[in-house]
C-alpha positions in Angstrom: -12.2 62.1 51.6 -15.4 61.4 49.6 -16.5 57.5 49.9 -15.5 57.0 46.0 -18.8 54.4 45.8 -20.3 57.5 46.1 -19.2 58.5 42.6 -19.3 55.4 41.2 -23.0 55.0 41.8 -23.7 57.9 39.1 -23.8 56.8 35.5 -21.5 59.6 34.0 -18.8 58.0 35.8 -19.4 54.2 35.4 -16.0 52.9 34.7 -13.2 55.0 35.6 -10.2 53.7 37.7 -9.4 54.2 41.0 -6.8 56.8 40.5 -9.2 58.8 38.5 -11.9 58.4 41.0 -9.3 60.0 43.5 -8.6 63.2 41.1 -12.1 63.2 40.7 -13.1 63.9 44.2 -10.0 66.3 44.2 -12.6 69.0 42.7 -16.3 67.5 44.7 -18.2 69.7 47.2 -20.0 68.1 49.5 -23.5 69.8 50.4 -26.6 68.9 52.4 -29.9 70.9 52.0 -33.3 70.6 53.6 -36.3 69.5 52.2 -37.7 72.6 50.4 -34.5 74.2 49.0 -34.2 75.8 45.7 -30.4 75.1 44.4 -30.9 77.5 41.3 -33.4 79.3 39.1 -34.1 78.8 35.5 -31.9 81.2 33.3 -29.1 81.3 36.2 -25.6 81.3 35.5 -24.4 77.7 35.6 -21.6 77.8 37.8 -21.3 73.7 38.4 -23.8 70.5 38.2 -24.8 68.3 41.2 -24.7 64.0 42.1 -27.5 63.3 44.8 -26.1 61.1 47.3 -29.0 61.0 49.7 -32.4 62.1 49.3 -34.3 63.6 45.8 -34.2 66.7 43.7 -36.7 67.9 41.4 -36.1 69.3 38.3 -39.2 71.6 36.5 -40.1 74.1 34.7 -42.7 77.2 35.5 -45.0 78.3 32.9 -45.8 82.2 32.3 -49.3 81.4 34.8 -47.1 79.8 37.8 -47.8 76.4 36.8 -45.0 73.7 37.4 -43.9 71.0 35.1 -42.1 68.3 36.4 -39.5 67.3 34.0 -38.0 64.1 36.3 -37.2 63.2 39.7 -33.3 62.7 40.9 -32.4 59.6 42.7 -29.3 58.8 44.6 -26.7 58.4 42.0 -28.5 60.7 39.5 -27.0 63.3 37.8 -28.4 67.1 36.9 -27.5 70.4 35.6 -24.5 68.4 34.0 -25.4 69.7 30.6 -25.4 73.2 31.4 -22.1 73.4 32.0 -21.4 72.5 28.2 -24.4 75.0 26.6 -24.9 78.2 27.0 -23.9 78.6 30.7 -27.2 79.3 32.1 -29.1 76.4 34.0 -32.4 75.4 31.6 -35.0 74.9 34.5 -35.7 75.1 38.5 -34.4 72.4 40.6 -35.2 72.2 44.6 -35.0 69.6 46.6 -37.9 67.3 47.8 -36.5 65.9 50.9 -33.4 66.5 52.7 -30.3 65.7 50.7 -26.9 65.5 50.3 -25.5 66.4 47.1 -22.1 66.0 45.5 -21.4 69.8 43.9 -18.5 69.9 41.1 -17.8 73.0 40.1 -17.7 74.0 36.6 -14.2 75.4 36.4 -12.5 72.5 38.2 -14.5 70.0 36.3 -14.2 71.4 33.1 -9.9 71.7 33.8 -10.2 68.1 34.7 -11.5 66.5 31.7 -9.0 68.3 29.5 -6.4 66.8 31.5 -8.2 63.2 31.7 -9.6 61.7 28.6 -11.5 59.1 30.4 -13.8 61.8 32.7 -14.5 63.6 29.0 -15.9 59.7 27.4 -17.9 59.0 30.4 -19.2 62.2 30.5 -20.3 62.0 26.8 -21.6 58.6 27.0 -24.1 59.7 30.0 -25.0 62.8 28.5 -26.4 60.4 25.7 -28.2 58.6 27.9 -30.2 61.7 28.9 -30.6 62.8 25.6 -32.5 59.2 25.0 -34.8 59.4 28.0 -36.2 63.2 27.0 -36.3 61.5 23.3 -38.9 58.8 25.3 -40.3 61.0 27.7 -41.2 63.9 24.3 -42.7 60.6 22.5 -44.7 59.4 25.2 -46.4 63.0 25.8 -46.6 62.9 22.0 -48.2 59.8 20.8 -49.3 57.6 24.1 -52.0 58.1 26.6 -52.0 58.8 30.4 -52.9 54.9 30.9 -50.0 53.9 28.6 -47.5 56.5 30.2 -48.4 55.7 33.8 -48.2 51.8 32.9 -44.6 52.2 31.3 -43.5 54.6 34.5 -44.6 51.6 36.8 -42.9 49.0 34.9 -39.5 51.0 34.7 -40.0 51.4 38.8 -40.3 47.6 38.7 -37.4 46.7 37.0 -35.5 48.3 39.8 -37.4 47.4 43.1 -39.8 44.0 41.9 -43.3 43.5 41.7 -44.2 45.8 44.6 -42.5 49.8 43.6 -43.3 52.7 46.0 -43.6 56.3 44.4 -40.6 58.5 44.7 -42.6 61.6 44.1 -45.9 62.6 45.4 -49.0 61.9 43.0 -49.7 65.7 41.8 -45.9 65.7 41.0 -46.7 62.2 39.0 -49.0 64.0 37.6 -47.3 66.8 36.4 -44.0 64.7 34.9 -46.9 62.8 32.9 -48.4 65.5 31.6 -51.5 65.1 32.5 -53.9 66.3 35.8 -54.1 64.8 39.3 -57.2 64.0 38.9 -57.1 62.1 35.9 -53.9 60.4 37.1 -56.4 59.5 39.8 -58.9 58.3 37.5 -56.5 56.5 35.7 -54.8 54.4 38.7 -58.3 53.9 39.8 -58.6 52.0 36.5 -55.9 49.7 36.7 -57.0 49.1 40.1 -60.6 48.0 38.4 -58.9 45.8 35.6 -57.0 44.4 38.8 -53.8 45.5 37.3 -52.4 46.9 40.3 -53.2 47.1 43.9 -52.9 50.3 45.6 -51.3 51.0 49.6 -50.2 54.6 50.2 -47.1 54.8 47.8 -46.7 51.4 47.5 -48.5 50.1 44.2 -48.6 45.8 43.7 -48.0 45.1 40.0 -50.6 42.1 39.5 -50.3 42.1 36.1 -47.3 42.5 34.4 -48.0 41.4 30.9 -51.3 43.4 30.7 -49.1 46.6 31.4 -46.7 45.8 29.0 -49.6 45.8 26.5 -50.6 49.1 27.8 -47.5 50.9 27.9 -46.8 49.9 24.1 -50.1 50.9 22.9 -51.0 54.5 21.1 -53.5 56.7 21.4 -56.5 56.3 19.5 -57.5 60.1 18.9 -55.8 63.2 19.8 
């Protein structure tokens, strides 16, 4: 039997009873994967969306040259591939894992049977399927109309309002790079910045916010040119 906190840790199904939870993991796969792993290809049938329980998973895109795009990082508890199942039945991007993992696998037949017969699966499902469709609304305005200073200082700040003052990178600093949009070198150039405005303080991974309400300011502003 599936540890049901398991489930509940993931957004889509924040809410549902304890008798659902136990039709729910009816259906689950458990999977573990080593760091490295591709779990599909863009344009691949979707045949079923994932829950991390332990480790990450990267989600990207390639462009025609090779070069990969980082669209976000999974966490334990995070959700992906959940909206393929719903489209056109093909996943939209790459995803591979970036450390070893454990996934939650529903398949898309047993899932999709489920929420006809459960109306409360079908809501939460909805409801968390919003919620992504708000952070790519953020993520396509950010890339649109804020700088890499003001898109790194709103990434730490959302990283602080899980962990505190002190947030350690999930994701190494070219793959930062890339889900900014931006270069690692002028990521580099950047941080290197805030470090100067004594912002932030820098270990490893592990970044000290020093400032909070200076980053605030700098996450909000807009850029100046284009």
């Amino acid at each position: 039997m599936i540890d049901p906190t398991l489930i509940r840790r993931c957004h889509l199904f924040a809410g549902l009873t304890d008798d659902d939870i136990i039709i729910l993991a009816s259906v689950i796969r458990e999977q573990r994967y080593p760091k490295g792993n591709i779990l599909f290809e863009e344009g691949e049938n979707a045949v079923g969306f994932f829950v991390v329980a332990k480790g990450k998973v990267k989600v990207y895109k390639l462009s025609s040259e090779g070069k990969e795009r980082v669209l976000h990082v999974v966490q334990p508890g995070g959700s992906f591939a959940d909206a393929a199942i719903f489209a056109d039945g093909c996943y939209p991007a790459f995803a591979e894992t970036i450390a070893a993992s454990e996934l939650l696998f529903f398949p898309k037949k047993d899932f999709l049977d489920l929420l006809h017969r459960h109306s409360q699966l079908s809501i939460n499902m909805i409801a968390g399927l919003s919620r992504y469709l708000r952070q790519f609304t953020v993520q396509i305005e950010d890339l649109t109309f804020r700088d890499v200073p003001a898109r790194l200082a709103r990434y730490l700040l959302e990283l602080s309002e899980r962990s505190g003052a002190t947030v350690t990178l999930p994701l190494s600093k070219s793959q930062l790079a890339s889900n900014l949009g931006t270069t690692s070198e002028t990521l580099s150039r950047t941080l290197r910045k805030l470090i100067d405005e004594e912002l932030v303080q820098v270990q490893g991974k592990a970044i000290e916010i020093l400032n909070a309400e200076r980053l605030y300011e700098l996450s909000d502003s807009k850029r100046n040119n284009d």
